[in-house]
MDAnalysis code that builds the backbone (N, CA, C; Angstrom):
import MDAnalysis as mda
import numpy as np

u = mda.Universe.empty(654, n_residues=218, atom_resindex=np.repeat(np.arange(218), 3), trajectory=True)
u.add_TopologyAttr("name", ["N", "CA", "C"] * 218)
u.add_TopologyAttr("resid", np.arange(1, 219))
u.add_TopologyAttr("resname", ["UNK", "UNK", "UNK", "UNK", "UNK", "UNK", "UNK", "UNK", "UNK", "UNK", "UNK", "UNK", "UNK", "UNK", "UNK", "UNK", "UNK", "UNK", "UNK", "UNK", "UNK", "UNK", "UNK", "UNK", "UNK", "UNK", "UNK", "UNK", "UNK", "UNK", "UNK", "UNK", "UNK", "UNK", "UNK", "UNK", "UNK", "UNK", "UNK", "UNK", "UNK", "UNK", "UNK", "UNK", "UNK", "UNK", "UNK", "UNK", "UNK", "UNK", "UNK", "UNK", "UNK", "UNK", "UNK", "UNK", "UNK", "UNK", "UNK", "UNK", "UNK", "UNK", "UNK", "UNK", "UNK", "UNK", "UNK", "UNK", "UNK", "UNK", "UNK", "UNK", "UNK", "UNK", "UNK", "UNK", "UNK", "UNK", "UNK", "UNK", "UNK", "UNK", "UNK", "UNK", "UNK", "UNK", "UNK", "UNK", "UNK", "UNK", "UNK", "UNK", "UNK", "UNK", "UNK", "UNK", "UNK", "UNK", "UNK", "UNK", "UNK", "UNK", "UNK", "UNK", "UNK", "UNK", "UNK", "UNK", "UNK", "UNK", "UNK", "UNK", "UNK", "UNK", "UNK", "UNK", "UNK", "UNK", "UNK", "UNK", "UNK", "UNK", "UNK", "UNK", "UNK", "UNK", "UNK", "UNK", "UNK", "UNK", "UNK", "UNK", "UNK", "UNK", "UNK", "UNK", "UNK", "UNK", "UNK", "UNK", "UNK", "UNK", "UNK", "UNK", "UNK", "UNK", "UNK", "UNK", "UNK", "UNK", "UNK", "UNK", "UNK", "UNK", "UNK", "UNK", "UNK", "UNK", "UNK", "UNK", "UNK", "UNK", "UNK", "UNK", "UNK", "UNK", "UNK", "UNK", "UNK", "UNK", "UNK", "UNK", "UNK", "UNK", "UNK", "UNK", "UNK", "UNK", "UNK", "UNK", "UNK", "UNK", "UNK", "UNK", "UNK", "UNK", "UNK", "UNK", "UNK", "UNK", "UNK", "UNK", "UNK", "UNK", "UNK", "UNK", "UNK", "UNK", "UNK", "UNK", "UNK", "UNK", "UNK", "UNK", "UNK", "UNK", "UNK", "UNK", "UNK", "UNK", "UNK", "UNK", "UNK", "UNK", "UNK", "UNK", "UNK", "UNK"])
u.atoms.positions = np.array([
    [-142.632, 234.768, 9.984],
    [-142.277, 235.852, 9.045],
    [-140.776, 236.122, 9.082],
    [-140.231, 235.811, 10.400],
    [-138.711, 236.539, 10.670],
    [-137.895, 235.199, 10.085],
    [-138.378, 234.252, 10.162],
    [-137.929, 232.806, 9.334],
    [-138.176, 232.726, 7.915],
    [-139.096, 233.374, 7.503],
    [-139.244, 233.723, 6.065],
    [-137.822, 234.675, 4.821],
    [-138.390, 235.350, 6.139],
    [-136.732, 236.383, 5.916],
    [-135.682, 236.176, 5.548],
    [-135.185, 235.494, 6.849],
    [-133.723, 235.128, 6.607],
    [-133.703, 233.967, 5.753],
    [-134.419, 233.333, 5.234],
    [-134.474, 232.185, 3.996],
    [-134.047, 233.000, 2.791],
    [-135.057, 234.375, 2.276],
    [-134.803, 235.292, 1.945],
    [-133.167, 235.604, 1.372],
    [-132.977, 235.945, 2.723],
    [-131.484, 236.139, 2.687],
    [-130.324, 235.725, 2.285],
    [-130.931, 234.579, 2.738],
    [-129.416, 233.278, 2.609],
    [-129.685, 232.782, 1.058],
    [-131.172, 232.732, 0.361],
    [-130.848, 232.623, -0.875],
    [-130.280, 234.064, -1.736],
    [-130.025, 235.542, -0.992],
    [-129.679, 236.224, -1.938],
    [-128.453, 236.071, -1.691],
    [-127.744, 235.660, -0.488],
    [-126.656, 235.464, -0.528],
    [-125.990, 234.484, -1.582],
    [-126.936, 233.385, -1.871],
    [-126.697, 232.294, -2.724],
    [-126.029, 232.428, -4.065],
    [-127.163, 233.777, -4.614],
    [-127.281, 234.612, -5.892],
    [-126.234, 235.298, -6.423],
    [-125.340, 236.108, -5.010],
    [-124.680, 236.803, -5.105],
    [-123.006, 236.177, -5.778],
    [-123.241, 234.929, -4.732],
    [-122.220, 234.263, -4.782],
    [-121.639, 233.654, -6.019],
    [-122.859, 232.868, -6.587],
    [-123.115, 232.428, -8.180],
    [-122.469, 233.520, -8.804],
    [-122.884, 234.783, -8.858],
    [-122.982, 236.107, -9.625],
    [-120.953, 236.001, -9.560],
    [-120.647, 236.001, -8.297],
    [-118.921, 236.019, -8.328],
    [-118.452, 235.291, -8.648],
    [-118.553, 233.971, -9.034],
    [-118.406, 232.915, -9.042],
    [-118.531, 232.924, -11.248],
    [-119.670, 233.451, -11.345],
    [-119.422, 233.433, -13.082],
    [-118.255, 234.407, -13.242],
    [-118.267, 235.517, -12.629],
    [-117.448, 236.820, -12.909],
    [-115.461, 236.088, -12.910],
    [-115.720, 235.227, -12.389],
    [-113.544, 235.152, -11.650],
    [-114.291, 233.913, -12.938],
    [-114.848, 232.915, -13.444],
    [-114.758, 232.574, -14.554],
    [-114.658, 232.622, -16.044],
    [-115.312, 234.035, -16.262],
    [-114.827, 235.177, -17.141],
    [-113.963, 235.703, -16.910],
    [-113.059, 236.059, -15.582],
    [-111.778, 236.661, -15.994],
    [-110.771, 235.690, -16.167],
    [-110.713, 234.700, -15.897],
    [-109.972, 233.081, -16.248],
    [-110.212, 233.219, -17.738],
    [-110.945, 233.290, -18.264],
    [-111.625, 232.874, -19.699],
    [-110.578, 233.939, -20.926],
    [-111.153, 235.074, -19.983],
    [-110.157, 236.706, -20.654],
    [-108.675, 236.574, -20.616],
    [-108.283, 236.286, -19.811],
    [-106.956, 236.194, -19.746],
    [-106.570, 235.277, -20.339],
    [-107.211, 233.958, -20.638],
    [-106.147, 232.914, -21.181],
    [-106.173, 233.755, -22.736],
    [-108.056, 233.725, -23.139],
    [-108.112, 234.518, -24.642],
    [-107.029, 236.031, -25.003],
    [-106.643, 237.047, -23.702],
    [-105.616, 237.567, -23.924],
    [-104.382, 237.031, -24.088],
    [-103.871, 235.993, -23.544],
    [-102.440, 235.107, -24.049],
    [-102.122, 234.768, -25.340],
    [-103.434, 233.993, -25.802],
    [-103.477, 233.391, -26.676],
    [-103.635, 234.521, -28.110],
    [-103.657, 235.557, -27.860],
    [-104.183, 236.624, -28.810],
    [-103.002, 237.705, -28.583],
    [-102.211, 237.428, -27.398],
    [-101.335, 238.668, -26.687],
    [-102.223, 239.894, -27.404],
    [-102.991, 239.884, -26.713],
    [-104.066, 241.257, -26.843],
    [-103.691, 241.673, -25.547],
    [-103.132, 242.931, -25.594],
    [-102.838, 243.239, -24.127],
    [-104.199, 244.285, -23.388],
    [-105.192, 245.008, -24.513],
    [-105.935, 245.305, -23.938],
    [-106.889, 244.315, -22.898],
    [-107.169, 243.826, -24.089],
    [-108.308, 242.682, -23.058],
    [-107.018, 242.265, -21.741],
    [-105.753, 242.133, -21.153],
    [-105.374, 241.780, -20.188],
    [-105.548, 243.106, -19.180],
    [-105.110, 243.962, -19.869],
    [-105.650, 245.611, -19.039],
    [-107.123, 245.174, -18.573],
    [-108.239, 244.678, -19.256],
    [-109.468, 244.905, -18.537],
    [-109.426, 243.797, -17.706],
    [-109.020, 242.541, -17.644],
    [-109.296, 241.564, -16.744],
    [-108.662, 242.255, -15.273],
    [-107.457, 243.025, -15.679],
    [-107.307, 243.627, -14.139],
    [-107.837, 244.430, -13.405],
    [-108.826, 245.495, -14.212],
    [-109.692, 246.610, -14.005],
    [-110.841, 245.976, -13.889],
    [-111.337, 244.887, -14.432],
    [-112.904, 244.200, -13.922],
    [-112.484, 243.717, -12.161],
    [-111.478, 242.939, -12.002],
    [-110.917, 242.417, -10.744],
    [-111.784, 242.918, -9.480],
    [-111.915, 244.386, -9.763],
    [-112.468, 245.245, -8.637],
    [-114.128, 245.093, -8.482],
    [-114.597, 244.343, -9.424],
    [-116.446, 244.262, -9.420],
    [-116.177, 243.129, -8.261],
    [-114.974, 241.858, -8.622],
    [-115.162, 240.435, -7.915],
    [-114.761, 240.602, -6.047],
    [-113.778, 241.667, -6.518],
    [-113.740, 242.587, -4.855],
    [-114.690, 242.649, -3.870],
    [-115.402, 243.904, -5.007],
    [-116.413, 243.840, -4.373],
    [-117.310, 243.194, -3.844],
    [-117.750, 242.421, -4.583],
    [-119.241, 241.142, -4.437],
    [-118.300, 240.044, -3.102],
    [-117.050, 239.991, -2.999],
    [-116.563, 239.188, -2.033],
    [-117.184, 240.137, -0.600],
    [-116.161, 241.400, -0.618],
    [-116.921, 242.031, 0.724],
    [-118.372, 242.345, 0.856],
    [-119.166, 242.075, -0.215],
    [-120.493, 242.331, 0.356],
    [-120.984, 241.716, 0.795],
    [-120.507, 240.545, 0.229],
    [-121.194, 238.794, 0.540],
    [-120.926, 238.605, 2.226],
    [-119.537, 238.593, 2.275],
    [-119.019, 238.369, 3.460],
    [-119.236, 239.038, 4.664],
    [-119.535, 241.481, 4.198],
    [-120.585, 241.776, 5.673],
    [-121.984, 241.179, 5.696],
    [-122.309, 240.716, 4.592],
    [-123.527, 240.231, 4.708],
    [-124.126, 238.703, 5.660],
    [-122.998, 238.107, 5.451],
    [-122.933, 236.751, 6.008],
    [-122.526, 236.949, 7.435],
    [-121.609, 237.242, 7.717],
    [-120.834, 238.238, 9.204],
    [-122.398, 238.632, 9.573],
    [-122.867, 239.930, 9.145],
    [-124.065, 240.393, 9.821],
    [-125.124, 239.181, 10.317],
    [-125.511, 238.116, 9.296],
    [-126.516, 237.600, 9.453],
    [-126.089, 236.399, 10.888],
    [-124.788, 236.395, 10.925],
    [-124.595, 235.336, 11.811],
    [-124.857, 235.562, 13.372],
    [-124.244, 236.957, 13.128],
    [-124.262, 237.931, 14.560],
    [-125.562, 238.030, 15.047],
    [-126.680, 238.341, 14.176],
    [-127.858, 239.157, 14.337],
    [-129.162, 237.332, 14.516],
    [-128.903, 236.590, 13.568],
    [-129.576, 235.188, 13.467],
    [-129.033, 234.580, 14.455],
    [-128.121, 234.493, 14.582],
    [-127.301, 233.653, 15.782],
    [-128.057, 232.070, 15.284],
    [-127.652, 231.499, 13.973],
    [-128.401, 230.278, 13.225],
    [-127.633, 229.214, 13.997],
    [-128.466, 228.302, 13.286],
    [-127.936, 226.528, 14.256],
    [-127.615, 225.403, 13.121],
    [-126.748, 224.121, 13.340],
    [-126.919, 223.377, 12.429],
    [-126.829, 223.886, 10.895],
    [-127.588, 223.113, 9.499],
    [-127.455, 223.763, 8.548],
    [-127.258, 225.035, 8.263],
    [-128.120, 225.966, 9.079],
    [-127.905, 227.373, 8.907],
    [-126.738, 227.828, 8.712],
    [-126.178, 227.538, 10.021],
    [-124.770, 227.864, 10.101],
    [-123.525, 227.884, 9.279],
    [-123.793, 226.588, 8.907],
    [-122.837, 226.333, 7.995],
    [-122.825, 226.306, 6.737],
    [-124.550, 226.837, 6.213],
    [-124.360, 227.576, 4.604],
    [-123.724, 229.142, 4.508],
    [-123.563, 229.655, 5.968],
    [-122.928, 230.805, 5.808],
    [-121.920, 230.511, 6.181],
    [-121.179, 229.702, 6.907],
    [-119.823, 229.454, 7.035],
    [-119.213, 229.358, 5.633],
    [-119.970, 228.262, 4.941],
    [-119.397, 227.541, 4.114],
    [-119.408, 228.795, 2.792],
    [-120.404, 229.380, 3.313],
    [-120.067, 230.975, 1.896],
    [-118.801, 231.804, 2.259],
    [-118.408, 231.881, 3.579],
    [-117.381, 232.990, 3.579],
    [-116.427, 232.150, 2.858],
    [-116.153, 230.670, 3.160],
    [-115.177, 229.949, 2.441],
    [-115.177, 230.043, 1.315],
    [-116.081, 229.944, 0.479],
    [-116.526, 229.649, -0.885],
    [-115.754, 231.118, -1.374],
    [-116.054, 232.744, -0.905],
    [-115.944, 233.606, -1.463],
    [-114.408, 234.105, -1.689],
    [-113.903, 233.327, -0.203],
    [-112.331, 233.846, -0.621],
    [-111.729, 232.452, -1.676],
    [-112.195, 231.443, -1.951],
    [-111.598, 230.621, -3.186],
    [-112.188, 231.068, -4.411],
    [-112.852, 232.008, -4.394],
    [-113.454, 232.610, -6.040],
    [-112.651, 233.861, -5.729],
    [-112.881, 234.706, -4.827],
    [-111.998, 235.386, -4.993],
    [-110.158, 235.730, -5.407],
    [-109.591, 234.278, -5.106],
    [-108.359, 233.854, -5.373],
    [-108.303, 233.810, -6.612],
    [-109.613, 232.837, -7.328],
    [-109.249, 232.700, -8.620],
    [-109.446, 234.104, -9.453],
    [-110.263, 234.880, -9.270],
    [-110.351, 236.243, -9.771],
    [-108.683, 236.740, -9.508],
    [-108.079, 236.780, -8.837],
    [-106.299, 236.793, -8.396],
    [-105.730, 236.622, -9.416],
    [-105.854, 235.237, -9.409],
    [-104.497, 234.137, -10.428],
    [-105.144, 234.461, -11.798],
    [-106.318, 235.282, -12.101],
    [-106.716, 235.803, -13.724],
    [-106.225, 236.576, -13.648],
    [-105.713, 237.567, -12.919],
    [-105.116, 239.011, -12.850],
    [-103.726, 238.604, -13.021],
    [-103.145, 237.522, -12.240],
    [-101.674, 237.608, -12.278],
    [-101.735, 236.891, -14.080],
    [-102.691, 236.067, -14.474],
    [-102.287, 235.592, -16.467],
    [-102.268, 236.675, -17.080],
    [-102.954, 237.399, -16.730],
    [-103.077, 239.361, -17.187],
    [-101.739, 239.923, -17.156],
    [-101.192, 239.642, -16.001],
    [-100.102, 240.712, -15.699],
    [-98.955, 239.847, -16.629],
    [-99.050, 238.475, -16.545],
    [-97.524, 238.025, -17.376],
    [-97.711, 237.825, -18.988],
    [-99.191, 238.198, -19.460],
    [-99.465, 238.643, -20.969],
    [-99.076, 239.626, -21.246],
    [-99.234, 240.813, -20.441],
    [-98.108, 242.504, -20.305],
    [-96.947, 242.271, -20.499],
    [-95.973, 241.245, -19.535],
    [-95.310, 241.111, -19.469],
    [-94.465, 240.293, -20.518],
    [-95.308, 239.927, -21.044],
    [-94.496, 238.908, -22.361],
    [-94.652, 240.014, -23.498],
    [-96.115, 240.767, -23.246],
    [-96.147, 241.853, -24.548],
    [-96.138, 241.183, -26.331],
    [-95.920, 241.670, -26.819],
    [-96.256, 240.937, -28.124],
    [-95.135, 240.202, -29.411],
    [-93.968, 240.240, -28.245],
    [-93.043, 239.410, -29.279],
    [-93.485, 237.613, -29.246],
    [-92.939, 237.638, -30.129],
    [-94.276, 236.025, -30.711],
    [-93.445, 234.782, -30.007],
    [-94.297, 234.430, -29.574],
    [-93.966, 233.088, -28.608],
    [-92.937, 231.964, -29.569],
    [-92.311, 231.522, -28.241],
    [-91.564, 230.663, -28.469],
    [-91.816, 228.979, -29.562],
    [-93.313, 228.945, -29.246],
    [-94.500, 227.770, -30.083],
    [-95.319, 228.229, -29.804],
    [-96.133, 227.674, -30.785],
    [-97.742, 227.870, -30.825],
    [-98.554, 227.473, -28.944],
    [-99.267, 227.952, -28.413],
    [-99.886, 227.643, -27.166],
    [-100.830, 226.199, -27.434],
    [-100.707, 225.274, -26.815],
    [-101.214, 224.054, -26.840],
    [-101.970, 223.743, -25.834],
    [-100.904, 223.247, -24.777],
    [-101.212, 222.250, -23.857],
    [-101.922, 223.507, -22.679],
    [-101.410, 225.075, -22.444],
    [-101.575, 225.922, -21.617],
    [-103.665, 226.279, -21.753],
    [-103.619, 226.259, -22.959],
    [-105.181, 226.451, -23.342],
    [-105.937, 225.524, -22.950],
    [-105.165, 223.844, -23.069],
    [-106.155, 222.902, -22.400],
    [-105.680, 222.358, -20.769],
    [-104.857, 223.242, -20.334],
    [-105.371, 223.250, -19.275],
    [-105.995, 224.370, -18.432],
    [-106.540, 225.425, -19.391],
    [-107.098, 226.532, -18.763],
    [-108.834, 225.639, -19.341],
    [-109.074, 225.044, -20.266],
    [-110.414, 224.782, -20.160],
    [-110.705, 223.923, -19.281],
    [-109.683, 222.749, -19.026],
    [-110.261, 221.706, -17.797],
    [-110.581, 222.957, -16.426],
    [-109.471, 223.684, -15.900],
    [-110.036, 224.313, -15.248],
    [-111.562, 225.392, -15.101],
    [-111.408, 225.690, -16.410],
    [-112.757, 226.573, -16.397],
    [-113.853, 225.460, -16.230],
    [-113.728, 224.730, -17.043],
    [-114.740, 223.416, -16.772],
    [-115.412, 222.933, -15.243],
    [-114.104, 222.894, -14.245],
    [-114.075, 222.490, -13.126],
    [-114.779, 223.718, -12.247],
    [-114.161, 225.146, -12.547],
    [-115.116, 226.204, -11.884],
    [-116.665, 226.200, -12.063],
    [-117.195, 226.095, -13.830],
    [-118.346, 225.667, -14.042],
    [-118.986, 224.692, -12.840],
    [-118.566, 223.643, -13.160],
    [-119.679, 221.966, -12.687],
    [-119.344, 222.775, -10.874],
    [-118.140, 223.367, -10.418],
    [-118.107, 223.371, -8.983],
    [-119.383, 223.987, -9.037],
    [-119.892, 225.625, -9.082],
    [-120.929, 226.219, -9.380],
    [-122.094, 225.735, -9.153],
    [-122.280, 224.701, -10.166],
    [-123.266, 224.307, -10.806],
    [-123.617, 222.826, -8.909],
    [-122.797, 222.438, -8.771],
    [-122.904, 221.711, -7.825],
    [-123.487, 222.151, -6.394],
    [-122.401, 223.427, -5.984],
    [-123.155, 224.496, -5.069],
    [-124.341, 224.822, -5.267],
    [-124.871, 225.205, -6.678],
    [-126.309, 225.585, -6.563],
    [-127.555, 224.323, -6.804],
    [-126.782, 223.258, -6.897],
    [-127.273, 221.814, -6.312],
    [-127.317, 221.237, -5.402],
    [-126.012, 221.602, -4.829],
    [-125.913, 220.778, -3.421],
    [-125.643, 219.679, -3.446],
    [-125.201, 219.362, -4.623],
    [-125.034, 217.887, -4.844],
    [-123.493, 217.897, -4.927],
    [-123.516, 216.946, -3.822],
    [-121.462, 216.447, -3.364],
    [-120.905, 215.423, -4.524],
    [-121.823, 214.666, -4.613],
    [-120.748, 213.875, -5.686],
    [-120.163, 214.158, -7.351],
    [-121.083, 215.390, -7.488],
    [-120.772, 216.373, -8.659],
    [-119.099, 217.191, -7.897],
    [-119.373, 217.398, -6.719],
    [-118.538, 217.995, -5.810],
    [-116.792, 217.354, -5.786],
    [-117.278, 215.807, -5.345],
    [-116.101, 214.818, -4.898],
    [-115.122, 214.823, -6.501],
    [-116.482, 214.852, -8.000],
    [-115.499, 214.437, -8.946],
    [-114.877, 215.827, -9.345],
    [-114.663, 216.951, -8.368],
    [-113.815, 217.875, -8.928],
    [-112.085, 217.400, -8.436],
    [-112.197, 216.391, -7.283],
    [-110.997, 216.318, -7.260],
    [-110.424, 215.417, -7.821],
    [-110.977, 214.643, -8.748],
    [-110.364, 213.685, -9.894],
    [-109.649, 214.167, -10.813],
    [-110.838, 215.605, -11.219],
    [-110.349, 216.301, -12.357],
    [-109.001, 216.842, -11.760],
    [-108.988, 217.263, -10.502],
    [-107.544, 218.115, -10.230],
    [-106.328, 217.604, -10.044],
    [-106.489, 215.892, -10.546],
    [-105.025, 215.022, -9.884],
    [-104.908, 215.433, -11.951],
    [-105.710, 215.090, -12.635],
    [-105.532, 215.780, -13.936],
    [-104.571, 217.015, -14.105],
    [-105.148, 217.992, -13.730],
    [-104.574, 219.405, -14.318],
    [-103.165, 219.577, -13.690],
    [-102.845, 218.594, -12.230],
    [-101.813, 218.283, -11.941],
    [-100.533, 217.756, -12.385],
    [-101.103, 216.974, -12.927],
    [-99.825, 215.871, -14.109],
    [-99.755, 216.989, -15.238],
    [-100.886, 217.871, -15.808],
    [-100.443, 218.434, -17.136],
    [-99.612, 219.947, -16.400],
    [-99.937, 220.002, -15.585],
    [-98.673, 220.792, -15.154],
    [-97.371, 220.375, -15.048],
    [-96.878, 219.347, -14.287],
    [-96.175, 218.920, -14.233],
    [-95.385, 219.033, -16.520],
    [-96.366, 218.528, -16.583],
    [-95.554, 217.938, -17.907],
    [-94.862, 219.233, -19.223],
    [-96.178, 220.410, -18.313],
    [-95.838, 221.497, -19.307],
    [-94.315, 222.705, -18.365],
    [-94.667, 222.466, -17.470],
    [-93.568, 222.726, -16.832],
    [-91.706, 221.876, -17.313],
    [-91.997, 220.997, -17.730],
    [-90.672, 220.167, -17.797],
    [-90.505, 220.417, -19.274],
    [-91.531, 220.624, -19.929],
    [-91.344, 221.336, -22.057],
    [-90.921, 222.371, -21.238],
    [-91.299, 223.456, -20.563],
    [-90.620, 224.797, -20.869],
    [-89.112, 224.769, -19.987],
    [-88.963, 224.323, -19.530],
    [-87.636, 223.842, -18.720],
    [-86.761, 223.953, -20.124],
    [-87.035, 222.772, -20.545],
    [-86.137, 222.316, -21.816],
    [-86.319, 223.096, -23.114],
    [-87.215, 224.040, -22.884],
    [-86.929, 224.975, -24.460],
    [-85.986, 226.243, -23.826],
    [-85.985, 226.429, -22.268],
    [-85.359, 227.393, -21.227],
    [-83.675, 226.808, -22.004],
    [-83.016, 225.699, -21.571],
    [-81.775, 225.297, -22.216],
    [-81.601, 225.369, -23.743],
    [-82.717, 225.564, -24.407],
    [-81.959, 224.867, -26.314],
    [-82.542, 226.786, -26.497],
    [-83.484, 227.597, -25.255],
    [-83.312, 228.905, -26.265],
    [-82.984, 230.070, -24.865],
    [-82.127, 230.152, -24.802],
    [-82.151, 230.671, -23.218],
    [-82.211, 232.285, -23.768],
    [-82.441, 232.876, -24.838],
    [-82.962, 234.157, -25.083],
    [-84.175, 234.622, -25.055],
    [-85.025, 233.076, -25.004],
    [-86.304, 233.397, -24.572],
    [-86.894, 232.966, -23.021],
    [-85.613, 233.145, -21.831],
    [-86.282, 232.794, -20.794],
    [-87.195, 234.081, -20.022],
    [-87.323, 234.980, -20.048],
    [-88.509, 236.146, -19.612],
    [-89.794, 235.390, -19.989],
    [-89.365, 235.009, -21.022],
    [-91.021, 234.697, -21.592],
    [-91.306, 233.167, -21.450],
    [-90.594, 232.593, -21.253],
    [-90.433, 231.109, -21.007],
    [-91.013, 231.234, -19.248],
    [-90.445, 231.772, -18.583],
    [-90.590, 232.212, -17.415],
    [-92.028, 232.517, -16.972],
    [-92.267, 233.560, -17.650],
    [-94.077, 234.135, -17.629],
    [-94.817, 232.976, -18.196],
    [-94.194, 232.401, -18.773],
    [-95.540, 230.466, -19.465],
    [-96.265, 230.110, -18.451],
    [-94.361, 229.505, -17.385],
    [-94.825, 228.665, -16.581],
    [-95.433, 229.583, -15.345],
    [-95.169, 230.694, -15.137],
    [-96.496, 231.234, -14.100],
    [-97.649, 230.976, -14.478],
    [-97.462, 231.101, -15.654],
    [-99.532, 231.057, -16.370],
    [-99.750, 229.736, -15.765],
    [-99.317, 228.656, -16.008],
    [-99.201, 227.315, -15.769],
    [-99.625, 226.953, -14.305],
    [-98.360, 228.014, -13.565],
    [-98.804, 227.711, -11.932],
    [-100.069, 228.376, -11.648],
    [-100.708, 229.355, -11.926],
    [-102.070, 229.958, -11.678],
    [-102.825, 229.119, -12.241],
    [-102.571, 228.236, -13.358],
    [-104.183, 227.711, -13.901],
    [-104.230, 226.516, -13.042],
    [-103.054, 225.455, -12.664],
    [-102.569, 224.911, -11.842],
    [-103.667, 225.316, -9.717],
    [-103.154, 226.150, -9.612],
    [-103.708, 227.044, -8.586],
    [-105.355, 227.191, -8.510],
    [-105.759, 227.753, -9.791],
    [-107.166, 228.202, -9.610],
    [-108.319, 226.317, -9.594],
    [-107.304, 225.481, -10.246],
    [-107.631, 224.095, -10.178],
    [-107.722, 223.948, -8.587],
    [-106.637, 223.782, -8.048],
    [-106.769, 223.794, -6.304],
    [-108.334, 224.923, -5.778],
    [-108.308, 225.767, -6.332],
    [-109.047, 226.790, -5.170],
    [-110.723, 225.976, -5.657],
    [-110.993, 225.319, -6.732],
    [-112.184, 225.077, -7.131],
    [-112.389, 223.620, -6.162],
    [-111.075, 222.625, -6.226],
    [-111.311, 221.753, -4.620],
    [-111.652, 221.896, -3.797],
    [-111.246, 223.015, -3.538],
    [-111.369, 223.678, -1.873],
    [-112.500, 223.709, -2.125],
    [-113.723, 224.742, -3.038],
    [-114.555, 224.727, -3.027],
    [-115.956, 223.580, -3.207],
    [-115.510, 222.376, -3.727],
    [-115.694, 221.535, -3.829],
    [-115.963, 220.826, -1.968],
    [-114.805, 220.774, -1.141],
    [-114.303, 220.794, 0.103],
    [-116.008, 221.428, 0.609],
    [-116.125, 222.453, 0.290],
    [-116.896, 223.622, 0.928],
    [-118.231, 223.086, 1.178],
    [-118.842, 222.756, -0.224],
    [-120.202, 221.957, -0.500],
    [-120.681, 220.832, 0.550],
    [-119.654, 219.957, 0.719],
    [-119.689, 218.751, 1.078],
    [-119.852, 219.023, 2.597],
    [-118.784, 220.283, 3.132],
    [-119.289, 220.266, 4.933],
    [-120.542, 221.690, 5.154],
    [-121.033, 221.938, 3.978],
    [-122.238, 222.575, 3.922],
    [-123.118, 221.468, 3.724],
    [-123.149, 220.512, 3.195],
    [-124.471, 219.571, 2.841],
    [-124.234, 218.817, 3.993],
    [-122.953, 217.944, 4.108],
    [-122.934, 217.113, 5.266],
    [-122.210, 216.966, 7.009],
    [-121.892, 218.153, 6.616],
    [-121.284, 219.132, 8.084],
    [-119.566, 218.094, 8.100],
    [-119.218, 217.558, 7.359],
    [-117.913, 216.997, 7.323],
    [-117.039, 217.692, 6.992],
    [-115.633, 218.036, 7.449],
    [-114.578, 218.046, 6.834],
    [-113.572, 217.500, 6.106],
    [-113.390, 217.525, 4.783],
    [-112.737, 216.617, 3.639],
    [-111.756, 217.520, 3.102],
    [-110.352, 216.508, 2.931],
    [-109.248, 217.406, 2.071],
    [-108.751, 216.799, 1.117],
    [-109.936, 217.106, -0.168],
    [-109.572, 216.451, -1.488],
    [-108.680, 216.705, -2.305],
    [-107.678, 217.631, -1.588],
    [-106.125, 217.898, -2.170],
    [-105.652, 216.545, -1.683],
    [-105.808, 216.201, -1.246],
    [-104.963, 214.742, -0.816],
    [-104.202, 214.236, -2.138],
])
């Protein structure tokens, strides 16, 4: 019965996690759709939702803390709650880097961009993409759904790189628009960023399923 339980448990922990895990993907989602709209309300709420993904991190985490202390688990056990405290602070990050696209959509405010947004939108969907399938893998367990997140991330890598070196060079031919040229490429480094934190999580799966440690930032 007391083994029943904590099965119990560790799948609501599972639930919970998923639950944070859609939430920092909707605020990724909000914020780019606030850029792209310089709707500054919707960037006001992605920073005021921030506090639900807060939350669900510390609950997850006394929850996992408690169960470790009190189960004192072995083997797999162990390390589906290890591998959750990990999991919660890389969703929690990305819930972060949606707050900071929030804060430099404020910050750009609504004088009209330098060009139309292109390349910044597709690399906020590869990333959302990559948070998706990570998700979707965790609640599979399946690593090699896992391994191809870090293919996708040598991807979102180069298009950083490339969108970084356009705003460089519109920085020289319009240097009245560097504030806002400036706030791009943060957006850039966070979508950049939240790409990394979905590796890690990726990372996470793999020494939860196969007790290995892997660093597919490589």
């Amino acid at each position: 019965m007391a083994r029943e339980n904590f099965a119990e448990q560790l799948n609501e922990l599972k639930t919970a996690l998923l639950d944070m895990g859609n939430l920092a993907h909707e605020a990724l989602d909000n914020s780019i759709t606030a850029l792209k709209e310089q709707d500054l309300e919707k960037a006001l709420k992605v920073i005021d939702d921030d506090s639900k993904i807060n939350s669900l991190e510390e609950e997850i985490n006394e929850k996992a803390i408690w169960l470790i202390a009190k189960e004192q688990p072995l083997a797999t056990d162990l390390r589906r709650l290890i591998a959750t405290l990990k999991i919660t602070t890389d969703i929690e990050r990305i819930g972060d880097l949606a707050v900071n696209i929030a804060k430099s959509v404020i910050r750009i405010g609504d004088i009209h961009l330098i060009k139309p947004l292109e390349g910044i939108p597709k690399m906020a969907t590869i990333a959302q993409n990559m948070i998706e399938d990570v998700l979707k893998a965790y609640y599979e367990e399946d690593i090699l759904k896992a391994k191809e997140i870090a293919d996708i991330d040598d991807k979102v890598d180069k298009m950083y790189g490339r969108r970084i070196q356009e705003l460089m060079e519109f920085m020289t031919k319009q240097p009245e628009f560097i504030s806002q040229i400036t706030q791009l490429a943060f957006v850039c480094r966070y979508l950049e960023r939240a790409a990394d934190h979905t590796t890690n999580i990726s990372e996470s799966i793999i020494y939860l399923v196969k007790g290995k440690v892997l660093d597919l930032n490589e």
